[in-house]
NUVOLO-964383 format. One line per field, with one value per residue (C-alpha): residue number from 1; x, z, y. Coordinates in nm, 2 decimals, always signed. Layout:
nr	c(NUM | ...) .
x	c(X | ...) .
z	c(Z | ...) .
y	c(Y | ...) .
This chain:
nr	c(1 | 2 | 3 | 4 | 5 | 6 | 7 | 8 | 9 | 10 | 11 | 12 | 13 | 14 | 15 | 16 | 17 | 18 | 19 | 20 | 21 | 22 | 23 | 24 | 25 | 26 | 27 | 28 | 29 | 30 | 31 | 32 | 33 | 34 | 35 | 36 | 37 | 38 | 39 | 40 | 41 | 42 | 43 | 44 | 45 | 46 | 47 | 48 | 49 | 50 | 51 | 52 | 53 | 54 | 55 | 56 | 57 | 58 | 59 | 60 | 61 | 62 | 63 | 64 | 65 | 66 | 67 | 68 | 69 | 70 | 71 | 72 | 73 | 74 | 75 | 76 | 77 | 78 | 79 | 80 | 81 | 82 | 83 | 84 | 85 | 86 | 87 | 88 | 89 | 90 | 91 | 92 | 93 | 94 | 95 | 96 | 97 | 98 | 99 | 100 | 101 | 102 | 103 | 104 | 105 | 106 | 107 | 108 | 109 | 110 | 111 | 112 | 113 | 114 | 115 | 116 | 117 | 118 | 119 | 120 | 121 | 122 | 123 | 124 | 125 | 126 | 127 | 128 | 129 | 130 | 131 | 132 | 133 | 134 | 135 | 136 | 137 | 138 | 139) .
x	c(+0.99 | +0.94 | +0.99 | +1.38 | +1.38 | +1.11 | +1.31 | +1.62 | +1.54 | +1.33 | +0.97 | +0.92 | +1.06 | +1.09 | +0.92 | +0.78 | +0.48 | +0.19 | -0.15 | -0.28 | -0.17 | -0.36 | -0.68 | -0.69 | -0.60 | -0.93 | -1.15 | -0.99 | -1.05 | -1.40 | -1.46 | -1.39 | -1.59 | -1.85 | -1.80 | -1.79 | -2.11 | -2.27 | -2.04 | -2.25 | -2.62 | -2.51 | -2.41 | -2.06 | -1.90 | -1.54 | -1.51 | -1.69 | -1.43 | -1.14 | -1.29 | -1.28 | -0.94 | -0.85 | -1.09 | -0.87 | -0.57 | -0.58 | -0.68 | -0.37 | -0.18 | -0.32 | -0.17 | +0.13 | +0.17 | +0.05 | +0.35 | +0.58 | +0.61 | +0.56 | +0.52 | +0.62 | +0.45 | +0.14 | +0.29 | +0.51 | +0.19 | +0.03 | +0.37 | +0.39 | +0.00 | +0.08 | +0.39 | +0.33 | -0.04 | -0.09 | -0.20 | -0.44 | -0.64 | -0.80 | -0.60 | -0.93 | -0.90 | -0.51 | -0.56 | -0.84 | -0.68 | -0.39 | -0.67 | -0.85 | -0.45 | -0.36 | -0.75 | -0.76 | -0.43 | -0.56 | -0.87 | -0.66 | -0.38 | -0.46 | -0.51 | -0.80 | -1.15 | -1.21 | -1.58 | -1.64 | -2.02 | -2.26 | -2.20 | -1.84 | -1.89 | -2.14 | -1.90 | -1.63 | -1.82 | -1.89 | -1.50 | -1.42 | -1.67 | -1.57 | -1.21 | -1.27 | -1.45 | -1.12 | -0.88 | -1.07 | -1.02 | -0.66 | -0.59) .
z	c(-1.53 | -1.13 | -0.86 | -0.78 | -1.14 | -1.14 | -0.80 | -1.00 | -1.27 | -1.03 | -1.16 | -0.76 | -0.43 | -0.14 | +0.11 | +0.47 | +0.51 | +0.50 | +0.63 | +0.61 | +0.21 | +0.17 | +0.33 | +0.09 | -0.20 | -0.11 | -0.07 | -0.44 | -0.55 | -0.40 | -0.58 | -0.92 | -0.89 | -0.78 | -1.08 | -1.32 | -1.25 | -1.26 | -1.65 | -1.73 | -1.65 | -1.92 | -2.15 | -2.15 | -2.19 | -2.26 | -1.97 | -1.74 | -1.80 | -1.73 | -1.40 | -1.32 | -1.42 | -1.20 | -0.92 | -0.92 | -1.00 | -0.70 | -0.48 | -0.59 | -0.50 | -0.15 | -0.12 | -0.24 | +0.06 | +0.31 | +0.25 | +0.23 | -0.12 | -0.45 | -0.83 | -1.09 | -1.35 | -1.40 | -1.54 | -1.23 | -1.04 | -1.21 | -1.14 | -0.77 | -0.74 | -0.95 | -0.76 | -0.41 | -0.40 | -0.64 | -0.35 | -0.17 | -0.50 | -0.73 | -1.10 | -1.27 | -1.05 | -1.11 | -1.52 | -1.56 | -1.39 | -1.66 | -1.93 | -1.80 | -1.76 | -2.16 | -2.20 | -2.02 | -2.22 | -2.53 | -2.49 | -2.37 | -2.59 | -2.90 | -3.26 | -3.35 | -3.20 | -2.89 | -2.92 | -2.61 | -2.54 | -2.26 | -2.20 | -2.13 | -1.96 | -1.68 | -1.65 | -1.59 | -1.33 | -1.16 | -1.15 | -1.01 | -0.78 | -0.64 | -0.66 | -0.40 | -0.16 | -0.19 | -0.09 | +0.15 | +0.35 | +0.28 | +0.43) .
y	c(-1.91 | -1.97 | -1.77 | -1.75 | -1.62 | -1.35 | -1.21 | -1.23 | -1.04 | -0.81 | -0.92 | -0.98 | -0.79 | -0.94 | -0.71 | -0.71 | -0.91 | -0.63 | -0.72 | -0.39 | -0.36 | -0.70 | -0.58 | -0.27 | -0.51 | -0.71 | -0.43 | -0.32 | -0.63 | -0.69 | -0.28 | -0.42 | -0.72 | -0.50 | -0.25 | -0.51 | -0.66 | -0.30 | -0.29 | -0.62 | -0.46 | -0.23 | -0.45 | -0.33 | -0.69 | -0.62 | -0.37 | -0.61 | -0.85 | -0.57 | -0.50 | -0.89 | -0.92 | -0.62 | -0.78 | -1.11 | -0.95 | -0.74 | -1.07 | -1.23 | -0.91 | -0.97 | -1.30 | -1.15 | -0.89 | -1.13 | -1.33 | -1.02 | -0.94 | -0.71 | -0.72 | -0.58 | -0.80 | -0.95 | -1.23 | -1.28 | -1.28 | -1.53 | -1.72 | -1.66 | -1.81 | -2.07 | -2.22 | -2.08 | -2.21 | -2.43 | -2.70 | -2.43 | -2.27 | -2.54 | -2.51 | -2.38 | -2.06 | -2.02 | -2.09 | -1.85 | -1.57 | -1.63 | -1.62 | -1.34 | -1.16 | -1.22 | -1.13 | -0.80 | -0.74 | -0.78 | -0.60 | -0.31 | -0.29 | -0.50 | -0.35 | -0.57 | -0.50 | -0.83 | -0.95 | -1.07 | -1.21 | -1.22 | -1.58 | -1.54 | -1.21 | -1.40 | -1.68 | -1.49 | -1.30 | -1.65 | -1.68 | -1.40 | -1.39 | -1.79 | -1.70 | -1.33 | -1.60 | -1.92 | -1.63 | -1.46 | -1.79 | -1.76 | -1.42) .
């Protein structure tokens, strides 16, 4: 899937641009990084990692308004990122947000209980953190 298809099936909107949307999406987003370094203190692993997913997810969505736009999937998120700034955010950032995206979903809505360690946890809080400071630049 690409762009031209997510807007055709209505995965994306084409909007006006919205600077003031994307500076409350980075404040979110900053919020949820913050919340889900408080989550690991507490040993609260899986949550942490929800909270960093939400963190990136809502930098992404800043992107998003700043070049006039809305979702109405995560996926078509990920795709918008993937295509429209593939040569502006380094591949590692753009993959793990899709990891952390099928993550978060699975530790949300699975059946089966998702272990998910301290190790991950503090590496995905390095992520998340590096991947708030690469879009700050871009907004």
């Amino acid at each position: 899937m690409n762009i031209k298809e997510c807007l055709e099936k209505g995965l994306l909107r084409k909007e006006n641009i919205d600077l003031e949307k994307a500076k409350k999406s980075m404040q979110i987003a900053e919020y949820k990084l913050e919340r889900a370094k408080k989550l690991f203190e507490l040993d609260i692993y899986d949550e942490s990692v929800v909270n960093s997913y939400a963190s990136m997810f809502h930098t992404c969505r800043a992107l998003l308004f700043k070049e006039g736009f809305t979702e109405k999937s995560h996926y078509a998120l990920f795709i918008f990122i993937k295509e429209k700034y593939k040569d502006k955010i380094e591949k590692k950032f753009i993959n793990e947000f899709n990891n952390l995206r099928l993550e978060r979903h699975e530790i949300t809505y699975g059946l089966d209980k998702f272990i998910v360690n301290k190790e991950e946890t503090k590496q995905v809080l390095e992520i998340t953190k590096d991947f708030l400071e690469v879009i700050k630049k871009l907004i």
